[in-house]
N, C-alpha and C positions, 0 to 999 in steps of 0.2 A: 627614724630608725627605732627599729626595738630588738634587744640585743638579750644576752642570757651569759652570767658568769660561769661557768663550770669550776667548783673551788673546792677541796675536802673540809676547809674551816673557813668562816668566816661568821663577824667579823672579829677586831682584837678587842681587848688583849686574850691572845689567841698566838701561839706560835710563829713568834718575834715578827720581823720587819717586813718579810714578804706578807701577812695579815694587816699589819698597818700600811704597806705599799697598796693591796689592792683597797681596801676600805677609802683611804682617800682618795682615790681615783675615782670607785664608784661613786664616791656621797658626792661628785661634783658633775653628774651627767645628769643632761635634763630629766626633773622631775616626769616619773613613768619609765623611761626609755631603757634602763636596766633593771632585771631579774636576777636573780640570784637562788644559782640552784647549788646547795652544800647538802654535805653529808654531815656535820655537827655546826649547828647555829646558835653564835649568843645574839643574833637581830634583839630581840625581845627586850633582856636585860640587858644593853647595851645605849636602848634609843635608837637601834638604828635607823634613818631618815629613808627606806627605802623599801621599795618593792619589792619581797623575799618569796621565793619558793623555795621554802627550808623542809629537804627532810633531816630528822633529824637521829642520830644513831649513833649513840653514847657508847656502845660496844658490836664489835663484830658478833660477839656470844652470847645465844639467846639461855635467860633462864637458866640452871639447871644443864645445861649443854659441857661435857667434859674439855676443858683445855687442850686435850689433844686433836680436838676437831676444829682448832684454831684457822687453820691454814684453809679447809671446805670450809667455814662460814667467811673467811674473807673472802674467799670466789663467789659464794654464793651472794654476798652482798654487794660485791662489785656488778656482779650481772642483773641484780637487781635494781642497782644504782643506773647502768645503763637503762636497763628498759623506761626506766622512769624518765628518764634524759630523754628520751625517745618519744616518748607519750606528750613530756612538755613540748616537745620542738612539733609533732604535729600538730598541737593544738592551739601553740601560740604563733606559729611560723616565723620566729624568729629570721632578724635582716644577717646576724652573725651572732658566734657563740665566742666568749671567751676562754681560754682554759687557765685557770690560775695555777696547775703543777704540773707540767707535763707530761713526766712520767705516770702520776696516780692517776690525772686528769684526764691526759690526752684521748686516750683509746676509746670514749664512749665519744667525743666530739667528733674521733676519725669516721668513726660508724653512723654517726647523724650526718655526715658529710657527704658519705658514701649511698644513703638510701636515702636521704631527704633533701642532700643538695641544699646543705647548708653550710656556707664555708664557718673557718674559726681562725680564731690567731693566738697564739701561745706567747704567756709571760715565761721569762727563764730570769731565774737569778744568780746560781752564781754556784754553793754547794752538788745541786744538782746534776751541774755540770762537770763537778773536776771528780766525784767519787763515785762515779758509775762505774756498773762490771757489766759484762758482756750481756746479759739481759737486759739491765736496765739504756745502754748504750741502744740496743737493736729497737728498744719502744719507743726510746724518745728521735732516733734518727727518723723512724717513720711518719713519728709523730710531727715533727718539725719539718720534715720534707713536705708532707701537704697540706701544712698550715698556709694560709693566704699571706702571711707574715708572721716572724718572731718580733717580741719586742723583749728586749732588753736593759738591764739598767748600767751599766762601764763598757768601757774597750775591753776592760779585761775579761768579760763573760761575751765579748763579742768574736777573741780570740778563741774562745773554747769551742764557741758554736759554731764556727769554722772549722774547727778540729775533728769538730760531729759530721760533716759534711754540709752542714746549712751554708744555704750560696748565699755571699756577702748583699745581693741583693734582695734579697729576703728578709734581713735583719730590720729593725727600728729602732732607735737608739730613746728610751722612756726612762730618762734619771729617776730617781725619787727625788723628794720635796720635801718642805717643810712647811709649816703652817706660824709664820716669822711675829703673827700674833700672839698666838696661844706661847710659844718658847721664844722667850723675851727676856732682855736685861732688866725690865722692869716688874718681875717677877719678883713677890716677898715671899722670902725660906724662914725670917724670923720664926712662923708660929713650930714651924718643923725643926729649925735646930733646936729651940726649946723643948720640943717635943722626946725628941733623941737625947736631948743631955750633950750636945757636943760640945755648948759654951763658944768660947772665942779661935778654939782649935782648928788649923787647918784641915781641910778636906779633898779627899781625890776622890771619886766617882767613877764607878763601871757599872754603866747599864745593860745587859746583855744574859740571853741564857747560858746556865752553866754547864759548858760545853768545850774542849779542850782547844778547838781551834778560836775562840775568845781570847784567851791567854791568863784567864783567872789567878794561874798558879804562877805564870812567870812576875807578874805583876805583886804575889804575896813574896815570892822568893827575892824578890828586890827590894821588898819595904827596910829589913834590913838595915840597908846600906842607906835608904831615904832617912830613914832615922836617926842617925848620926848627926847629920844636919838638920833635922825637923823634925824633932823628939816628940813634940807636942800633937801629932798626926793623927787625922781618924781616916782609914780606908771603909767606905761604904759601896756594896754591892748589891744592888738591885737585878732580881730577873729571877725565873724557874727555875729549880734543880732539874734539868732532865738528864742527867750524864753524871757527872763530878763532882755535886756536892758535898757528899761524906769524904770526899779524900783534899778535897779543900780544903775543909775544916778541921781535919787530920791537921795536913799541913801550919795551917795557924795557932794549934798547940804546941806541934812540935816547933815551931819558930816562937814560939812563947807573945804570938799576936793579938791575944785574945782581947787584949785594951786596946787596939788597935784598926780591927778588923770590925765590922757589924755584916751580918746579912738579914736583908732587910724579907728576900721572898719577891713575889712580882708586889707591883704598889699599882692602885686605882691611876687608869689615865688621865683623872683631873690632876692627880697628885704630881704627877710624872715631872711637869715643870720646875716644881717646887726642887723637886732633889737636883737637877741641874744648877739652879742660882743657888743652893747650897755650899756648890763643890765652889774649890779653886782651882783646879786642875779635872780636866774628862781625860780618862785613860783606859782602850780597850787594846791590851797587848795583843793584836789579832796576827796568827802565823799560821804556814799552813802546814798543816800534820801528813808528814813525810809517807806513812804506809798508805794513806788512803787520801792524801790529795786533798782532805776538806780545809777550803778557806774561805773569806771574807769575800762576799761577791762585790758588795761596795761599802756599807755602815753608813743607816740612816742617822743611829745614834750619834756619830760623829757633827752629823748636820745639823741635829736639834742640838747639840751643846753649843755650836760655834753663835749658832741662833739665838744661843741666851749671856753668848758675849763670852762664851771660858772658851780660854785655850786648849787644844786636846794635843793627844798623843794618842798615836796609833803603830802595829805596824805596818813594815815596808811589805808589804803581801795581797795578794787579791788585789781585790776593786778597791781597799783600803787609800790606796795611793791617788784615786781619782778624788777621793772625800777630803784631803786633807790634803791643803798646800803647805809644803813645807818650809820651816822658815819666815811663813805669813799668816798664815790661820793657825798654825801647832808643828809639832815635829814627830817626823817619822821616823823610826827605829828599826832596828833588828830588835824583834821581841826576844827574844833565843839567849842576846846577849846580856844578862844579868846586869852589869854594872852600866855598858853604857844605855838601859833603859832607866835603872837608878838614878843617871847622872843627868837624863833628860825631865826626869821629872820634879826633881831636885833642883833641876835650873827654874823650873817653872814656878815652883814653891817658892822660892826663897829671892826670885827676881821679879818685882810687883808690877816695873815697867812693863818688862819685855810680855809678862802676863795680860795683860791690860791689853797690852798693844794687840796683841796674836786676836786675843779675841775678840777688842774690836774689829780688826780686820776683817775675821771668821764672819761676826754677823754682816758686814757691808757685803762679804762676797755670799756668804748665804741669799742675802733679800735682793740680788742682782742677776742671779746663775738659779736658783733650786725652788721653785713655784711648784703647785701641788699645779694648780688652776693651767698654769702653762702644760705639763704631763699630762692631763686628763685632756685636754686638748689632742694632743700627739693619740694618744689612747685611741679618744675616739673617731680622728680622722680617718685611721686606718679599719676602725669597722664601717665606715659610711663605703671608708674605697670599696673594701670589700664586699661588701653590699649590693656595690652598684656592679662590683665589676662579674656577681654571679648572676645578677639579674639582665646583663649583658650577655651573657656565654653558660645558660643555664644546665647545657650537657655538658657545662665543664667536671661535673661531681663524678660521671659514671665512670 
């Protein structure tokens, strides 16, 4: 099979989990057999181990072009972006395409579908689905209606895309993974706590962009009360400002956190382990934001923590609740509710057993349930189906 991702970024660190979802899935399809056609590419600086057809388009805005013609250079590069999609698929004849966003993605795979009779299968994750309006709703319904299949990573984004009208037989259910080597108990944070200055002080950890359905702020608004009992506390937060950074930080003077709080920025993915065996607690208060619906589709970061043996905290929201068994890997919460997210975290600080235990648990069920090599598998069975099942019924495109 020779297959073609359709993706606007790749690969990470690159705009969080969905970037690391598709990157390990590709890097484990036979050597050749995936392409990779993106509109901004770190392949290069990255290593990455693969066959790239990157264009690459660090701005919609050519040169010298007025900001107000923002809106015609995005069309204009979108139809751009298609033709190219187009050009690739004649000349490589791809068995199937994948589309890594379905909304920004989908439409140029509809159109290679339609005139080249080449089927595609769409990833969905989770935001996408619950904060659409009425245009983005009308792309991605079409788009997913003549996908060969959706794949998907929870029930809970298998609910939504139901709600889209995608027929439950359509769906594929494509968890993410984790890489149970790389995020490991036997991970050394020594040379980086020394690095930080943290000393012997306990640590919570939030890896994720800063972004309001994370729960950044309910998690600073609880420290608080965590401090009362665990005076000695360092919260560290790893990830991009894209959103809520300044008012975060806002926040952590006005709660007088500044000894307290560190923001680290995103950190190098070799590093990424290290901060995990640092913490003693992983905590992403994920909720979801009431005017527009955006929440957790599931939290890969949940899985890398449990993988490295911490117990986490999340909340009761989205796909969150598929990541985190409660009462055995970490505890789920109302994010919303201030004190009893304080009191769960608090229990995890200052109780060594029940700490221990969670995330031992977490990693046994991580290396049991959550394989990268198992998902790339599912991945790619469904482009073979689809493969086989256009070159079976090849007026099926028209």
């Amino acid at each position: 099979m020779t297959c073609v991702l359709l993706t606007r970024w790749f690969p990470p660190p690159f705009m969080g989990g969905s970037g690391v979802y598709l990157y390990n899935i590709c890097s484990r399809f036979p050597p050749g057999e995936m392409a990779v056609f993106t509109e901004v590419s770190r392949a290069a600086e990255n290593g990455a181990d693969l066959q790239s057809v990157a264009y690459i388009r660090r701005s919609y805005i050519r040169p010298g072009e007025p900001r107000r013609f923002a809106k015609l250079a995005k069309l204009r590069m979108a139809v751009q972006w298609t033709l190219e999609l187009l050009v690739v698929c004649a000349r490589r004849r791809p068995d199937c395409i994948y589309v890594g966003q379905a909304y920004s993605a989908g439409l140029p795979a509809l159109l290679a579908r339609r005139l080249l009779g080449v089927p595609y299968v769409v990833f969905t994750y989770g935001e996408e689905l619950t904060t659409r309006g009425i245009r983005t709703s009308l792309v991605m319904s079409a788009v997913c209606r003549h996908a060969y299949k959706v794949l998907t990573i929870s029930e809970f984004t298998v609910t939504e895309l139901k709600k889209l009208g995608v027929s439950p037989e359509s769906i594929t259910m494509a968890r993410p993974g984790v890489d149970t080597d790389r995020f490991s108990p036997s991970v050394d944070a020594r040379a980086l706590r020394e690095k930080l200055k943290i000393r012997n002080r306990k640590v919570i950890l939030t890896v994720s962009r800063l972004t309001r359905r994370k729960g950044h702020a309910q998690v600073l608004a609880a420290l608080p009360h965590v401090l009362r009992r665990v005076p000695d506390l360092q919260y560290i937060i790893v990830g991009s400002d894209v959103e809520c950074g300044p008012s975060l930080r806002m926040t952590v003077s006005e709660l007088n956190l500044d000894d307290h709080v560190l923001f680290t920025g995103p950190v190098d993915a070799a590093d990424l382990p290290r901060y995990y065996a640092l913490c003693d607690v992983f905590v992403m208060a994920n909720y979801e934001v009431e005017e527009n619906r955006d929440t957790e589709g599931f939290g890969i970061v949940f899985l890398e923590a449990s993988a490295c043996g911490k117990p986490v905290v999340g909340g009761r929201a989205g796909g969150a609740v598929e990541a985190i068994r409660d009462g055995v890997t970490g505890l789920l919460v109302d994010s919303l509710d201030t004190l009893g997210l304080a009191q769960s975290m608090t229990r995890l600080l200052t109780d060594d057993a029940l700490a221990r235990r969670l995330g031992a648990q977490g990693r046994e069920w991580v290396m049991q349930n959550f394989g990268w090599a198992k998902t790339a598998g599912v991945v790619r069975e469904v482009g073979l189906s689809a493969a086989a099942a256009s070159r079976s019924a090849p007026e099926s495109h028209a």
